[in-house]
C-alpha positions in Angstrom: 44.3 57.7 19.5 44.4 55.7 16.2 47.3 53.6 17.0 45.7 52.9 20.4 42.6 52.1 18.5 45.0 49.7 16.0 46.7 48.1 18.8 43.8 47.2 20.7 42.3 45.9 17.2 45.4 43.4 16.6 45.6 42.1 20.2 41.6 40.9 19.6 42.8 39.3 16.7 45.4 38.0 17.7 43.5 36.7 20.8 40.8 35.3 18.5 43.8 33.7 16.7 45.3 32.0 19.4 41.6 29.8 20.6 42.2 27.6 17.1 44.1 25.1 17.2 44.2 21.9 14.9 45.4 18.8 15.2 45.8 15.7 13.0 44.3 13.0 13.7 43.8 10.5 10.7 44.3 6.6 10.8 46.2 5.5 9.7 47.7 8.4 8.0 47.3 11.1 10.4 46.8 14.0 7.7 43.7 12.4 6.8 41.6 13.8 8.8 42.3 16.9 10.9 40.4 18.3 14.0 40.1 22.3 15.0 38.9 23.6 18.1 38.0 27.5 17.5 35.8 29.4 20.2 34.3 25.8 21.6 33.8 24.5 18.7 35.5 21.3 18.0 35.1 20.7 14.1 36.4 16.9 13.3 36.4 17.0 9.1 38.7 14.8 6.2 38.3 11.7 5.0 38.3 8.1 7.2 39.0 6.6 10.5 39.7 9.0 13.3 42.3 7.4 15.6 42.1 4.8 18.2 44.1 6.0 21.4 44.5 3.6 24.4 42.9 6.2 26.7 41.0 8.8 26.4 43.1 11.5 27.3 45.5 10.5 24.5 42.9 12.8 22.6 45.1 16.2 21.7 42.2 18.1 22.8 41.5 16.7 26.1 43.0 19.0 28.4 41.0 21.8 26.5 37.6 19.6 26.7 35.6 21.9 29.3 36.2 24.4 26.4 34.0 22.8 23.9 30.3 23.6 23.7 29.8 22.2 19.8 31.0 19.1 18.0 30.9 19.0 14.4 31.8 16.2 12.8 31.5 16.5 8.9 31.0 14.5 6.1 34.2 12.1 4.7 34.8 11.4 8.3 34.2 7.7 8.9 34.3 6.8 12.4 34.1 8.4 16.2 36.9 7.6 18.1 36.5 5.3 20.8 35.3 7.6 24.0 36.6 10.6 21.7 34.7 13.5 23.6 34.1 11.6 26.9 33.9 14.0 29.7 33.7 17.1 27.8 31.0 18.5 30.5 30.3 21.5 29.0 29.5 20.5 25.3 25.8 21.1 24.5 25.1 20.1 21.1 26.4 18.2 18.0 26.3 17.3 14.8 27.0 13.9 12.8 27.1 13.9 9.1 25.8 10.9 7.1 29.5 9.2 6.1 29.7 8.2 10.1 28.9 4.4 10.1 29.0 4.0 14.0 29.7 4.8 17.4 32.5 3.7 18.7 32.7 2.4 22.6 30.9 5.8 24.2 32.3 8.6 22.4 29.5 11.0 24.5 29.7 9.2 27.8 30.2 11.8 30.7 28.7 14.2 28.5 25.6 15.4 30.6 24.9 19.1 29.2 24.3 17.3 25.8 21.1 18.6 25.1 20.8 18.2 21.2 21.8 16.3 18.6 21.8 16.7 14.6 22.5 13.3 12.9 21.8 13.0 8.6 21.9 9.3 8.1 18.4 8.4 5.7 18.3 4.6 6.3 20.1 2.5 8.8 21.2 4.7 11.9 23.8 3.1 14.0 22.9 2.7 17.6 23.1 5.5 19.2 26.1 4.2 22.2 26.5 6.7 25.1 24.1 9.4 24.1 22.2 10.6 27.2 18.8 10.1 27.5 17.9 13.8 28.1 19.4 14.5 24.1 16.6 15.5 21.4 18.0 14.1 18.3 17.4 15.9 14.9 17.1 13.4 12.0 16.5 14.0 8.0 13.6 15.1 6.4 11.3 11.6 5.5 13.4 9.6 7.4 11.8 8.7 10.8 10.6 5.2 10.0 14.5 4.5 9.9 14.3 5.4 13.2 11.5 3.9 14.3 12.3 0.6 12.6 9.1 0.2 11.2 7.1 -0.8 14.2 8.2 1.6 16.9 9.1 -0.7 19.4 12.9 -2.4 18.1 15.1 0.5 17.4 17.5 1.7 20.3 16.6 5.5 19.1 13.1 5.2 20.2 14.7 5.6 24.2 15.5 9.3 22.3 12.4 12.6 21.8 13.2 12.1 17.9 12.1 14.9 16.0 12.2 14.9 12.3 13.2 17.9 10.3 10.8 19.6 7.9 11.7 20.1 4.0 10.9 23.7 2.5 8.4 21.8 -0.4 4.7 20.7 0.1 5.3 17.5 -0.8 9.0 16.2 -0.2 9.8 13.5 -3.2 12.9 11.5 -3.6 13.4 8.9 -6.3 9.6 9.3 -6.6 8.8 8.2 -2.6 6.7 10.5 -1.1 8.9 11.1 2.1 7.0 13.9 4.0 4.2 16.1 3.5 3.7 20.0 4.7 0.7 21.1 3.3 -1.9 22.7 5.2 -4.8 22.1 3.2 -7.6 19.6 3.9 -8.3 18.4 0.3 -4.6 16.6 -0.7 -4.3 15.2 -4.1 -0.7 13.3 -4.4 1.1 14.4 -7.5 1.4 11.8 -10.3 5.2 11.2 -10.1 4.9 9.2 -6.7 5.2 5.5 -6.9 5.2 4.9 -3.0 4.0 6.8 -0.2 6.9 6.6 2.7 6.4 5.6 5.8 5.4 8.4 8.2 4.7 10.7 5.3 1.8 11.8 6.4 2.6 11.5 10.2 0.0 13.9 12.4 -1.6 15.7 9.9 -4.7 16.0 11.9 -5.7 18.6 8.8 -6.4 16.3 6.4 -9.8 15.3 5.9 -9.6 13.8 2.4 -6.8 12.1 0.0 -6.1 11.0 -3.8 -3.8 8.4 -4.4 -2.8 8.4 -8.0 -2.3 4.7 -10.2 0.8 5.5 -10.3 1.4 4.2 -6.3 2.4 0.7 -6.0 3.0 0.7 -1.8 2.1 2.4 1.4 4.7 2.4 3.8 4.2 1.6 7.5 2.1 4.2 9.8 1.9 6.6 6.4 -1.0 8.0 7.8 -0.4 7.4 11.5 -2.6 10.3 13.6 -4.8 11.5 10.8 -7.3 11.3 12.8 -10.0 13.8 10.4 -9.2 11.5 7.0 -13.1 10.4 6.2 -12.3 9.9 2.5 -9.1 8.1 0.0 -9.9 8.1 -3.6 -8.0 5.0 -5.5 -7.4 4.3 -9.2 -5.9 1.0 -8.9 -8.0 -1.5 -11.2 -6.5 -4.1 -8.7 -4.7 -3.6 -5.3 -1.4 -3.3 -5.5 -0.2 -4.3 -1.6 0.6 -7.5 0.0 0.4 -6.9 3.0 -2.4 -5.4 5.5 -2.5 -1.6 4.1 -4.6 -0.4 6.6 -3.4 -1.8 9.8 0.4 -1.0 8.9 -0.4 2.2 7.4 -2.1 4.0 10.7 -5.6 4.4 9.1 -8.9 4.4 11.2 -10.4 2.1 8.1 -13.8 1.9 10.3 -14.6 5.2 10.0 -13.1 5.9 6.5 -14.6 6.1 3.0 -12.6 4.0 0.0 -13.6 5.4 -3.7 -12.9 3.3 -5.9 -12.8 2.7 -9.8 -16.1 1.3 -11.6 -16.5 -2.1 -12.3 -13.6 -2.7 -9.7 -15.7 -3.5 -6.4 -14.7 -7.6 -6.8 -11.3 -6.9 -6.4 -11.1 -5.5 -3.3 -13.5 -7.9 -1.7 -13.1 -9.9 1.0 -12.2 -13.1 -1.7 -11.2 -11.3 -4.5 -8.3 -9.1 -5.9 -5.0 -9.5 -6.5 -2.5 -11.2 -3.6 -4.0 -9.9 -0.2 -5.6 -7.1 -1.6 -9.0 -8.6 0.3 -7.6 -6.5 3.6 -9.2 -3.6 1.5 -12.6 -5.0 2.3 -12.7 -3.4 5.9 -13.1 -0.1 4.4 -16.3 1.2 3.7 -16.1 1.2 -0.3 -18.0 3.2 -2.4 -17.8 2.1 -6.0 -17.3 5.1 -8.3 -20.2 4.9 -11.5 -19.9 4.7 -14.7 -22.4 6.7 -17.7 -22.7 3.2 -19.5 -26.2 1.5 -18.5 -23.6 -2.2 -18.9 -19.5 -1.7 -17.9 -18.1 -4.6 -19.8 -14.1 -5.3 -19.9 -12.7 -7.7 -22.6 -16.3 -9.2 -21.8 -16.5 -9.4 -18.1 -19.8 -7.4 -17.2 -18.4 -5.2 -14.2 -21.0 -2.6 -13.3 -24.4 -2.2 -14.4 -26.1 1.7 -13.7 -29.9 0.9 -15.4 -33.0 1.6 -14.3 -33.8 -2.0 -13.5 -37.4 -3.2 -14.5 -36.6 -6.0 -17.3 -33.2 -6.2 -17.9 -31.2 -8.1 -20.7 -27.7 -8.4 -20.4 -25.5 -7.7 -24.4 -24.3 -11.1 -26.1 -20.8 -9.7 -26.0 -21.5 -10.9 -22.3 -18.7 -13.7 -21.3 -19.0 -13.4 -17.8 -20.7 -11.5 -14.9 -18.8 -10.1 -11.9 -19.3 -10.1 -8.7 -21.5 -7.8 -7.2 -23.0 -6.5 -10.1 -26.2 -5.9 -9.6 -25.7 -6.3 -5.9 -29.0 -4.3 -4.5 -30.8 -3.3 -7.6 -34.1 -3.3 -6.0 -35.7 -2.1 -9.3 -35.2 -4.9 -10.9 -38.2 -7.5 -12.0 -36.5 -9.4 -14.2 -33.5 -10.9 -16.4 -31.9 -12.3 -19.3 -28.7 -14.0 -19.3 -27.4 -15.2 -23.2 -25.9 -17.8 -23.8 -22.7 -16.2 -24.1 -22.1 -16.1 -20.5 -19.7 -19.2 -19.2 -19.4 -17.7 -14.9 -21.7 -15.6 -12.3 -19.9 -14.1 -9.9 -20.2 -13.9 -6.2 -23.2 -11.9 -4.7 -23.9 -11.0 -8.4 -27.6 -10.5 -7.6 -27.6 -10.2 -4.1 -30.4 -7.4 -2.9 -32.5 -7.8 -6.5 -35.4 -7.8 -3.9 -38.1 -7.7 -7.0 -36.3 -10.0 -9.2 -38.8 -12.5 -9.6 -38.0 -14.0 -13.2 -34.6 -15.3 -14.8 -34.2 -16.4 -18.2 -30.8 -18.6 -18.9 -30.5 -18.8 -22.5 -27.5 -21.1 -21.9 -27.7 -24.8 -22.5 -24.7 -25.8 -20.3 -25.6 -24.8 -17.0 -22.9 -21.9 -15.7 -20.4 -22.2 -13.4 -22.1 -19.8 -10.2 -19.1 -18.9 -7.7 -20.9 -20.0 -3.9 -24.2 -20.0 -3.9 -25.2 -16.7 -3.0 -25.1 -14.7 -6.4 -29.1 -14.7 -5.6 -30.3 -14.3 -2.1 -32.1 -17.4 -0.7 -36.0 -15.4 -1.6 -34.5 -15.3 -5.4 -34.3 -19.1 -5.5 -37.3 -19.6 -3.7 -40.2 -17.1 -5.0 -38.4 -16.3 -8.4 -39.1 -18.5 -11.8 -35.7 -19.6 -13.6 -36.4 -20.3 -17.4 -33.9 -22.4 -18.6 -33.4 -24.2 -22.4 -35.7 -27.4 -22.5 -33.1 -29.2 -24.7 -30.9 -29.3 -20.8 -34.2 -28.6 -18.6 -32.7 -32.0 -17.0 -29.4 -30.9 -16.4 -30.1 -27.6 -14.7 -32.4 -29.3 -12.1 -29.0 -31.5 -10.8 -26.7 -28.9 -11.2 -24.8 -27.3 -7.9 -26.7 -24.3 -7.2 -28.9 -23.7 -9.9 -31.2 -26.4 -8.8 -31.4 -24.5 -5.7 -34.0 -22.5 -7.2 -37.2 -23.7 -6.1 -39.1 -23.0 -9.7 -37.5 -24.2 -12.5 -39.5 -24.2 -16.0 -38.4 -25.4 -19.5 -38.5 -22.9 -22.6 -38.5 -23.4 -26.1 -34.4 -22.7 -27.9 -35.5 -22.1 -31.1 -33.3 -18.7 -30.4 -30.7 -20.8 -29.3 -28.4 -23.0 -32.1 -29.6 -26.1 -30.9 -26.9 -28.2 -33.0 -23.7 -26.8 -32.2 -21.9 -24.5 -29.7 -18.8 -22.9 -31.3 -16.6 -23.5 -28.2 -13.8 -25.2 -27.3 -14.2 -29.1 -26.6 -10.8 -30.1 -24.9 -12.5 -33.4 -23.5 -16.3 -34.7 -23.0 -17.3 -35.5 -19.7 -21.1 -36.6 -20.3 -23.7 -38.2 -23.0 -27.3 -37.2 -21.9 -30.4 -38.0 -23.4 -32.6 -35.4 -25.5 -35.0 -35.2 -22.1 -31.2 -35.0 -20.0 -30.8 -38.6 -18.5 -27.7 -39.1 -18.0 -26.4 -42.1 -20.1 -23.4 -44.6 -19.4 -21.7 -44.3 -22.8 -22.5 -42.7 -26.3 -25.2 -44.0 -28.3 -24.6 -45.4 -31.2 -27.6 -44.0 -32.8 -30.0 -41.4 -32.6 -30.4 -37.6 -31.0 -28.7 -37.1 -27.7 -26.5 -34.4 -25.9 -22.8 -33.9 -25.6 -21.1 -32.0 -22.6 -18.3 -30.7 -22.8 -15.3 -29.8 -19.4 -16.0 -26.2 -20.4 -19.3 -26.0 -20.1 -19.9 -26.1 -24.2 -22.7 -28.6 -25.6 -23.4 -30.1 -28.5 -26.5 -32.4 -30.2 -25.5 -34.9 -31.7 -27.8 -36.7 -34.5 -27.1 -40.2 -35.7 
């Protein structure tokens, strides 16, 4: 009974031995690469170019093709054979490693039980030739905007159900792109390491209701968040923008209905004029400027945020220049004291200081006011402006500032009267001590000097 049982052992094995069978078929040298047919499945592996027969049954294993149900063509190989499995009618799946660079002339044509296909190429996918349309195609972890070609509508894969393989980690990083996420969770916080959030990455998940994106981030890629259809809230660090393009259209967010936190003192740069490049397409999101515990935010002397109580405000000396939108709505406000110190006013600086009804600018060079809406049109016609009575004149002919219907002189014996410590590249006016403007200097006498940056000086003769 044990030799019958032996016997019977050895002819399986030898039966299983006999349905392999390999052939060589490298080009140009044929050891190259080898293929192996073994229980219907046709395993191509080596290094380079398969070969280029005239026909297609000049392929060794074409008279055994209704025995293969699985291609596998590994890595090293370089090409598919020109119509290399045509006709092999019962073959339902296979699988294409990365070093294949193309299809060459239909090597799946007449292959109609082809059901499903595994392919591992991360960026530029040949066209798929010959593959019928019925075939789901298995592609990479963080790779489908490859196959998608950005836009969704140019790449020949897109006539293919694509379905993009998961990775085992929560969030999938490579060379510090976010390529695919796989949470669950509705709060996501990006880990610091990413510098670019992949296209796709966050593809479908509907979960997520809010996202941080670190500093750290430089670029979104197209349709990142494509069908997240619960994200209410992004929290950004930038200081400024760092996209040149249209984030939120290429990206796939619903920016209408979505909250943007961002850094204090920052609100300017992602306006609809201001930033850095096209950072402006931030401004269709409804932003939220995050606050700061300082009553004045001031940056190497720009005055970015301001988070008083309002009533009768003055703003520091160390003042050089006020943002926009910095006391944008500060209803609370009566009134306010600009120093001298201050060269710019940015735009919709006090747009909404419903109550401001005085302004005192202790500057004698009137400043340079970006539009003319840093005050809303009932500032400059029910509020007083107190300006320096040495430039009273000036202020009532300067671009904007004379828009203010009130204008009164003050006394500047705060103010150093005789000289301005700044810059003088080039004068571009003489002006009397009541501010006429005069045709040339005067020889003799008091009268006022103004300067192309804004700087003044009295001059005594």
């Amino acid at each position: 009974m044990k030799k019958l049982f032996l016997l019977f052992t050895v002819f399986l094995l030898s039966t299983a031995t006999a349905w392999s069978q390999t052939w060589q078929i490298g080009n140009p040298n044929a050891a190259d690469v080898t293929a192996t047919l073994s229980n219907g499945t046709l395993t191509i592996r080596g290094t380079g170019y398969m070969i280029d027969p005239f026909s297609k049954t000049d392929y060794p294993w074409y008279s055994q093709r209704a025995d293969i149900k699985t291609v596998i063509i590994e890595n090293g190989v370089t090409s598919l054979g020109p119509a290399a499995f045509q006709d092999c009618s019962e073959m339902t799946s296979a699988s294409i490693a990365q070093s294949v660079t193309g299809f060459n002339l239909s090597p799946f044509s007449g292959c109609a039980s082809l059901v499903a296909v595994e392919v591992f190429w991360e960026t530029s996918p040949p066209a798929p030739y010959s593959l019928p349309a019925s075939v789901v195609v298995s592609i990479p972890a963080g790779s489908k905007a490859a196959y998608r070609n950005g836009n969704g509508n140019t790449s020949p894969w897109n006539d293919y159900t694509v379905v993009e393989r998961r990775s085992s980690e929560e969030f999938y990083i490579k060379d510090g792109v976010l390529k695919q996420y796989n949470g669950s969770g509705s709060n996501v916080v990006i880990p610091d390491g990413v510098t670019e959030i992949g296209s796709y990455a966050f593809d479908n998940c509907s979960t997520i209701t809010s996202i941080t994106i670190p500093e750290n981030v430089t670029s979104i890629g197209n349709n990142a968040f494509l069908g997240c259809g619960s994200l209410s809230t992004i929290t950004v660090f930038w200081e400024y923008p760092p996209f040149t393009y249209n984030p939120y259209i290429q990206s796939g967010l619903d920016y209408y209905s979505c909250v943007l936190s961002i850094p204090a003192g920052t609100r300017m740069n992602y306006s609809s004029i201001g930033g850095m490049g096209m950072s402006s397409y931030w401004s269709g999101f409804n932003i939220i400027e995050r606050r700061s515990t300082e009553e004045f935010l001031i940056k190497d002397g720009v005055l970015v945020q301001y988070n008083g109580n309002g009533g009768n405000v003055i703003i520091p000396n160390n003042v050089t220049e006020i943002s926009a939108y910095v006391f944008e709505n500060c209803s609370t406000i009566t009134s306010i004291t600009i120093p001298s110190s201050v060269t710019s006013i940015g735009l919709g600086a006090f747009r909404g200081c419903t109550n401001l009804t005085s302004i005192t600018n202790q500057r004698l060079a009137p400043q340079t006011i970006a539009y003319d809406d840093a005050f809303d049109e009932d500032t400059y016609t029910n509020a007083t402006l107190y300006v320096p009575q040495l430039t009273y004149a000036i202020y009532l002919t300067t671009t904007n500032w004379m828009n203010f219907a009130n204008i009164l002189p003050i006394s500047s014996s705060s103010i150093d009267e005789t000289k301005i410590s700044l810059p003088k590249p080039n004068i571009v006016g003489y002006y009397s001590i009541i501010g006429a403007k005069l045709n040339r200097e005067p020889q003799k006498g008091v009268y006022i000097v103004v300067y192309d940056n804004g700087a003044v000086e009295k001059r005594i003769k």
